[in-house]
N, C-alpha and C positions, 0 to 999 in steps of 0.2 A: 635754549637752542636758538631761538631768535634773533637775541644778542650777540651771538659769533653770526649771523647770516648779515645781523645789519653792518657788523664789523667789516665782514669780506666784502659786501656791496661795498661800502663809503671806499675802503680799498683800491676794489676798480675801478668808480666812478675820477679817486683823485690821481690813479696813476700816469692819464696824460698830463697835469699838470707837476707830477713831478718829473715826468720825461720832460719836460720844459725847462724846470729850474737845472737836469742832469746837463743838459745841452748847452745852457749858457754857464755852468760851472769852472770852465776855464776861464785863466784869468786872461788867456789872449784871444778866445771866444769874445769876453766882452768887452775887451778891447775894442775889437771891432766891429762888433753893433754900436757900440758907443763911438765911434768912429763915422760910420755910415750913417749915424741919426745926424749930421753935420751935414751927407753929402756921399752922393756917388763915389765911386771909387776905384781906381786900378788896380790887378794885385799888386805891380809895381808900387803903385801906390801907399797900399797897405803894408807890402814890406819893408818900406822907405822910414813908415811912418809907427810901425812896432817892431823894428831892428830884429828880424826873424829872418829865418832863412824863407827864399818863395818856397821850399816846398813844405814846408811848416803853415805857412798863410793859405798856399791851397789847399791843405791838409781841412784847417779849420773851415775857411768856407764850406768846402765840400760836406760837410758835418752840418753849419748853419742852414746849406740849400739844401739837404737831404730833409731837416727836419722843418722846413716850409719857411725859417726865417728869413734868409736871404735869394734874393732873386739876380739873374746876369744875364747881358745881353752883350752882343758882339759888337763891337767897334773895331772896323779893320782887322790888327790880329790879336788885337784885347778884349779882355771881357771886363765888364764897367757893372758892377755892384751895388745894390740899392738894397737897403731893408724892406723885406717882403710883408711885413706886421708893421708899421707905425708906433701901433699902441705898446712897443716892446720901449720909446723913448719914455711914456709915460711908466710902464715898467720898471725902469731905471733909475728913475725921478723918484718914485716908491719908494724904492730898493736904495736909493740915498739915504732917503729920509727917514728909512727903517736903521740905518747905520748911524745916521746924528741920533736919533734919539737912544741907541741904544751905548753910543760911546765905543770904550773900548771891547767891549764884553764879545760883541762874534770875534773878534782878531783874538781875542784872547782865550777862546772856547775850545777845552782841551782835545776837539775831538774834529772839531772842519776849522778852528784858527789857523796864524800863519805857523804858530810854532808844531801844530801838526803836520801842516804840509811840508816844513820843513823835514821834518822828523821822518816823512814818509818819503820822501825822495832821495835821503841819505841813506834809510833803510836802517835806521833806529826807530820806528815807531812799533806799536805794538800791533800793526794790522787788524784794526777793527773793520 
């Protein structure tokens, strides 16, 4: 009985951080945290600079500053964008260097690789 209790705690304890990895799971989310760790930003900006439509880019912001990652302030009739976490560059830099050493193997991971998401967006995949 223990062992399912210390199961459900670790559980809870790690479900904010994987609401964290859910929220940067898009790949136009980290577009632009990776964008932002450069430098400030318009949405103009951002749409200019990840060929989306603005309300696709507001879309995601609104997502990143919901979940405390990004921050805006108003300039005139713009809002100017900064990452709210810092340490989400060094994040990144992780999360690189978890990709070099692992090679091909997440892209190729039948189940969050790209030929999954492929498969899942055409609406041939098996919806796990």
């Amino acid at each position: 009985m223990a062992m399912t209790s210390d199961l459900a705690l670790e559980r809870v304890e790690l479900a904010p951080a994987a609401a964290l990895f859910r929220s940067l799971g898009d790949p136009a989310r980290l577009a632009i945290v990776r964008r932002l760790a450069v430098g400030e930003a318009r949405v103009v900006d951002l749409v200019e600079h990840l060929g989306l439509a603005q309300s696709t880019v507001s879309k995601h912001l609104a997502c990143l500053r919901d979940c405390g990652l990004v921050d805006s302030r108003p300039v005139g009739r713009a809002s100017v964008f900064t990452l709210a976490q810092p340490p989400l560059i060094d994040l990144l830099a992780a999360a690189e260097g978890v990709l070099a050493a692992t090679g091909d193997a997440v892209a190729l991971c039948p189940t969050y690789g790209s030929s999954a998401a492929q498969a899942a967006s055409t609406g041939t995949g098996d919806d796990r």
